[in-house]
C-alpha positions in Angstrom: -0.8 -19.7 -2.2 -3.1 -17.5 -0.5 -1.3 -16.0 2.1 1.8 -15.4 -0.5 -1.1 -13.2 -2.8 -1.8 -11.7 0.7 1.8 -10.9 1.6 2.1 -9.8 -1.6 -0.5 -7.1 -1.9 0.3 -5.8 1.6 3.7 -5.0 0.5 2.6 -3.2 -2.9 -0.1 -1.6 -0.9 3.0 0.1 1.2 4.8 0.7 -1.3 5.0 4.3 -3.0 7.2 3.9 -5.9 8.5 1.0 -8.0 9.7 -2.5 -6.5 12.1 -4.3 -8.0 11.2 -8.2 -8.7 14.2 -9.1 -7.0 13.7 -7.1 -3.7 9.9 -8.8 -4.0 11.5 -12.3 -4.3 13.8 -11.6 -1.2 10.8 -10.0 1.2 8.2 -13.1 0.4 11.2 -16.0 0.3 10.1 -17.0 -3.4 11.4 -16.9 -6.5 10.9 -13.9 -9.2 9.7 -16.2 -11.7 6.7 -16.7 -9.0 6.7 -13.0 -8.4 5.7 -12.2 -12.3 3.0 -15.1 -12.2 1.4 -13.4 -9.0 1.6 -10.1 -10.6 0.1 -11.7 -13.8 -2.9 -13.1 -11.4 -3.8 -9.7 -9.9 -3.8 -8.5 -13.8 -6.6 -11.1 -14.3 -8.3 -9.7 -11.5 -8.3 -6.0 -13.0 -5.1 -4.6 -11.2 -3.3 -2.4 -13.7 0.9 -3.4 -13.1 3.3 -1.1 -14.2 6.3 -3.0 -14.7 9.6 -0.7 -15.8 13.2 -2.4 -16.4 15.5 -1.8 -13.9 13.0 -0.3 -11.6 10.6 -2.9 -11.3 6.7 -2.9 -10.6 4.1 -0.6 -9.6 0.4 -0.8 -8.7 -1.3 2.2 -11.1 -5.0 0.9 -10.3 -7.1 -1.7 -8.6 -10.3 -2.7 -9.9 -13.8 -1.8 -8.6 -14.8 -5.4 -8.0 -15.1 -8.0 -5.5 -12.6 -10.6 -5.2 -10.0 -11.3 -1.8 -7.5 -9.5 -3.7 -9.8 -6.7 -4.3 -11.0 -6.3 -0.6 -7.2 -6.4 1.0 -5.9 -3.9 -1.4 -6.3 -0.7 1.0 -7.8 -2.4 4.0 -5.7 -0.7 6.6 -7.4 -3.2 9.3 -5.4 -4.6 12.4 -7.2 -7.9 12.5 -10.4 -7.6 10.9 -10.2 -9.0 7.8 -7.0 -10.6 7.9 -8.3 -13.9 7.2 -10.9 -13.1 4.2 -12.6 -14.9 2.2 -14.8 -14.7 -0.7 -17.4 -16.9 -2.6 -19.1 -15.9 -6.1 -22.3 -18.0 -4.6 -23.0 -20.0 -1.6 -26.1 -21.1 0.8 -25.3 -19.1 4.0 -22.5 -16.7 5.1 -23.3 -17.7 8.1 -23.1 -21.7 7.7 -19.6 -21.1 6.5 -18.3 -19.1 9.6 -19.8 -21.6 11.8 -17.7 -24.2 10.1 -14.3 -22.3 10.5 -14.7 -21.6 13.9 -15.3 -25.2 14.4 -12.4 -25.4 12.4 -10.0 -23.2 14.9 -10.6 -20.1 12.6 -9.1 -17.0 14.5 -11.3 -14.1 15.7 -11.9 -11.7 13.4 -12.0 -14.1 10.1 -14.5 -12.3 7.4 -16.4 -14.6 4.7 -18.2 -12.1 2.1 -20.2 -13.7 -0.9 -21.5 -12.5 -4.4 -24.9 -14.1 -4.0 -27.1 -16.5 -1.0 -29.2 -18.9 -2.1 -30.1 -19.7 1.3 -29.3 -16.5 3.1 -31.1 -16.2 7.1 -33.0 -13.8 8.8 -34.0 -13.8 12.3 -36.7 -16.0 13.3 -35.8 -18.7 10.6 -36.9 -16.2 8.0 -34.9 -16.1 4.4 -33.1 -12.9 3.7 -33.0 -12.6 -0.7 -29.4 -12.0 -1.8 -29.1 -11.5 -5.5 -26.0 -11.5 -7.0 -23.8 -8.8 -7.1 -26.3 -6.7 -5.4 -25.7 -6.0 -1.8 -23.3 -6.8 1.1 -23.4 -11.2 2.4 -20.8 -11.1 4.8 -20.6 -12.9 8.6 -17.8 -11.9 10.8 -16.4 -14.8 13.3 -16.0 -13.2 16.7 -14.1 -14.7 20.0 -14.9 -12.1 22.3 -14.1 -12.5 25.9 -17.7 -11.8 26.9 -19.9 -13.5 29.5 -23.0 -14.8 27.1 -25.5 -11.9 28.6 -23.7 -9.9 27.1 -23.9 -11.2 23.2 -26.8 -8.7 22.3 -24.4 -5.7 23.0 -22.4 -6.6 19.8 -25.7 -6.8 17.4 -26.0 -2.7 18.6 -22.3 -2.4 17.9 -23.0 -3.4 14.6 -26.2 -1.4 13.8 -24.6 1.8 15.0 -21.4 0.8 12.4 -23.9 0.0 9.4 -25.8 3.5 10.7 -22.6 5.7 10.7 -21.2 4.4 7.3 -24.7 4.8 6.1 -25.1 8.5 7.1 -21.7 9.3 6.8 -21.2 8.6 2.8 -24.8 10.2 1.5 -27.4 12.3 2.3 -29.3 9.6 4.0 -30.9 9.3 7.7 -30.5 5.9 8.6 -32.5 4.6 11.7 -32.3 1.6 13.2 -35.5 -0.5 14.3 -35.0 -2.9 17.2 -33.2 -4.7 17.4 -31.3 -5.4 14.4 -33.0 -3.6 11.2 -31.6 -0.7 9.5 -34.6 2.0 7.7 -34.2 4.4 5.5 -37.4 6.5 5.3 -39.1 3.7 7.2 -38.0 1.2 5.1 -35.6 -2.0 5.7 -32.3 -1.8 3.7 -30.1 -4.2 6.1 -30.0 -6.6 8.8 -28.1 -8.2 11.5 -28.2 -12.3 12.7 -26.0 -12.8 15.7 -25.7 -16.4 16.2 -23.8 -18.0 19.3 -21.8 -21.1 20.6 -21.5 -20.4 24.5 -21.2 -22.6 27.6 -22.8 -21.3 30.8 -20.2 -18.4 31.5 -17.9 -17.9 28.7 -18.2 -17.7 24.7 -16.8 -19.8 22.7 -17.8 -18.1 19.3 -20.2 -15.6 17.7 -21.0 -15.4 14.1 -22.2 -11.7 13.1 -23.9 -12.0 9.8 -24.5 -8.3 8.0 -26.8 -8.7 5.0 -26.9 -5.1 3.1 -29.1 -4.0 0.1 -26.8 -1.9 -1.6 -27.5 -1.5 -5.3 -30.8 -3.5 -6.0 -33.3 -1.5 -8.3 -37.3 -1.8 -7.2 -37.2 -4.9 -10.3 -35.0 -6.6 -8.3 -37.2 -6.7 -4.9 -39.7 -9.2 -4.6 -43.2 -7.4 -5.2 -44.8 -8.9 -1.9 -42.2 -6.9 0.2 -41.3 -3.7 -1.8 -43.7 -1.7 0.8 -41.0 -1.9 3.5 -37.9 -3.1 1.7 -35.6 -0.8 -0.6 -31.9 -0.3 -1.0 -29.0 2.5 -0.7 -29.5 2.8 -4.5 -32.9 3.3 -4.5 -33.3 6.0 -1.9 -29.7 7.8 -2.5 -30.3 7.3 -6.6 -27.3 6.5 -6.9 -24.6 3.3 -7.4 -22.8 2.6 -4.6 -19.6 0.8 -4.1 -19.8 -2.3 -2.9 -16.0 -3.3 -2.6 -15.7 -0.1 -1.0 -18.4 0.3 1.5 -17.0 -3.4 2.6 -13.9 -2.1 3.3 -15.4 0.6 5.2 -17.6 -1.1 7.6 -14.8 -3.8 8.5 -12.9 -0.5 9.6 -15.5 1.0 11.5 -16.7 -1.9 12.7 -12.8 -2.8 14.4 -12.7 1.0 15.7 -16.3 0.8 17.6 -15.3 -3.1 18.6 -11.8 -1.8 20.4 -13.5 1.3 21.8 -16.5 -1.0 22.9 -13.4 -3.5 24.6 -12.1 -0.3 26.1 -14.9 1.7 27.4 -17.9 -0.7 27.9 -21.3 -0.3 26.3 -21.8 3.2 27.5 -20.8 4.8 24.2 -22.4 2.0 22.1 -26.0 2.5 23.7 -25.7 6.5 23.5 -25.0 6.1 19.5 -27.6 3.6 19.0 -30.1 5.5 20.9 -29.1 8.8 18.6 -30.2 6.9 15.4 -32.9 4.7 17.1 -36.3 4.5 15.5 -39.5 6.1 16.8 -37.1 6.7 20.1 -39.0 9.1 22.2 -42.1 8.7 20.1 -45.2 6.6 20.7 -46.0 2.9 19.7 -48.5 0.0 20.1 -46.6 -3.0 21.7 -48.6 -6.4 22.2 -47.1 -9.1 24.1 -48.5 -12.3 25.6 -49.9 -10.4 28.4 -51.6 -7.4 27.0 -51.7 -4.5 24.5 -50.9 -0.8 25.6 -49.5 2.4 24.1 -45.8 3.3 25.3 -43.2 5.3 24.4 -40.4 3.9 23.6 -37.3 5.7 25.8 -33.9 3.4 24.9 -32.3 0.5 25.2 -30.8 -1.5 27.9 -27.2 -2.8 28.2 -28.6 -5.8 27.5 -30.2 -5.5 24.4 -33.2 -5.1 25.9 -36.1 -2.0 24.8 -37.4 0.5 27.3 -40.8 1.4 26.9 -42.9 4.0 29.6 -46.5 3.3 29.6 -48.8 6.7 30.1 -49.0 6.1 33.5 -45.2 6.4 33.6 -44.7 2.7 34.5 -41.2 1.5 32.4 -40.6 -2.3 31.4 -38.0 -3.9 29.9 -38.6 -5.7 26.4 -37.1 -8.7 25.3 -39.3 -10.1 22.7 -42.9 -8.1 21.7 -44.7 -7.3 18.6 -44.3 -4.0 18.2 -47.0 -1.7 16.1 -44.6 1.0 14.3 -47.1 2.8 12.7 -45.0 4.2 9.6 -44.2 2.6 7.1 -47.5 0.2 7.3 -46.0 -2.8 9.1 -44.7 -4.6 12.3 -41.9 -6.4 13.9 
């Protein structure tokens, strides 16, 4: 059933003028009679159908809401995507994607939900997903990658989140390492990258995105609203969430084929050009000691580079690092 719904939309999605039910019954190898009752299900989803005698039917509207219908409709993906699937409420993203790639799931398979209950953070930590409010998607990835070089696709992502960000408002995103997005210094989205690897190759990577998108300051927990907001909040304005979906699986394929094409080069020079507090001063503390650097880049492995003032550079992997604005740490 699904991939007939899925046939079917890519075809009307093509399609400029009218169809006829019978050139629709011969493309998909069904009946008409199953024809109208697909066309009737995308009607309950919001799709306004022209249907015409002698002629046949035409796509008028699509609805501004979130359903696997909805997303597909104008995705103009190669691969990303292809497989999608969508949940009204679940406990991870995440958990889910690491069940389908146990499952044989292909590579690029998306699963996007309405609400978390139990949605994760680096570090064990919760990440609050109210309903209808943001972006709860994980992306299974099969990259031919040694393990190394897993980090490199958390920056991909950032840089994505950071472009389609900037690119549809007046907003400067940063990103924080290694896997926050700020917007005037505070947090509006995050990246988990979670992987399955032997000693050489990967066998899978789960890429979980978790986006505040239209959350008012009610809808923030209190303890946290000093460095957590939303694209609503700072842009004043609604965003679309369907939308902004279907632009950050497009972006996100474009920056994954140039990354498979070009290496990590291009990645690290666009992360570096929204990184936070890059080229500025910071207080880092790690189990060894506590010193002012300034923070310079990153590494092709995901690593920080911080030069002390006596122009000594070191390579970060984990630290707690003092940002200064915006009142807190990571």
């Amino acid at each position: 059933m699904e991939s007939t719904r899925k046939q079917l939309i890519e075809i009307l999605n093509k399609q400029e003028g009218h169809i006829s039910g019978q050139e629709l019954s011969d493309k998909m190898g069904i009946s008409r009679t199953a024809v109208w009752k697909h066309m009737n299900e995308l009607k309950k989803d919001g799709y306004e159908i022209e249907a015409v005698q002698r002629k046949g039917y035409k796509i008028l509207s699509s609805p501004d809401k979130i359903s696997e219908n909805t997303l597909r409709w104008g995705l103009d993906t190669k691969w990303l995507g292809h497989n999608l699937y969508h949940f009204g409420q679940v406990e991870s993203t995440q958990e889910i994607v690491h069940e389908m790639a146990k499952q044989g799931k292909p590579h690029g398979t998306v699963v996007i939900a309405d609400e978390q209950v139990k949605g994760k953070g680096r570090m064990a930590r919760t990440w609050n997903s109210p309903k209808g409010k943001g972006i709860w998607m994980s992306v299974l990835l099969r990259p031919n990658l040694p393990p190394m070089q897993a980090p490199q696709l958390t920056l991909l992502a950032a840089t994505v989140l950071a472009k389609v960000i900037a690119d549809n408002s007046d907003l400067n995103p940063q990103i924080k390492w290694p896997n926050d997005l700020l917007v005037n210094h505070k947090k509006v989205s995050g990246i988990l990258t979670e992987m399955q690897a032997e000693q050489d190759s990967i066998q899978y990577i789960v890429l979980g995105m978790g986006i505040n998108v239209n959350q008012d300051k009610s809808d923030i927990p209190e303890d946290i609203l000093y460095k957590a907001s939303s694209l609503k909040i700072e842009s004043a304005e609604e965003w679309s969430i369907q939308h902004t979906i279907q632009e950050i699986l497009r972006r996100f394929e474009d920056s994954y084929e140039r990354y498979e094409r070009l290496g990590f080069g291009a990645i690290k020079k666009d992360w570096e050009h929204f990184g936070y507090r890059i080229g500025e001063e910071v207080t880092i503390s790690t189990m060894r000691k506590t010193w002012e650097a300034i923070l310079v880049g990153i590494e092709p492995d995901g690593a920080l580079r911080a030069r002390s003032k006596d122009g000594e550079e070191e390579k970060l992997y984990s630290a707690e690092i003092h940002w200064g604005e915006g009142g807190y740490h990571a």
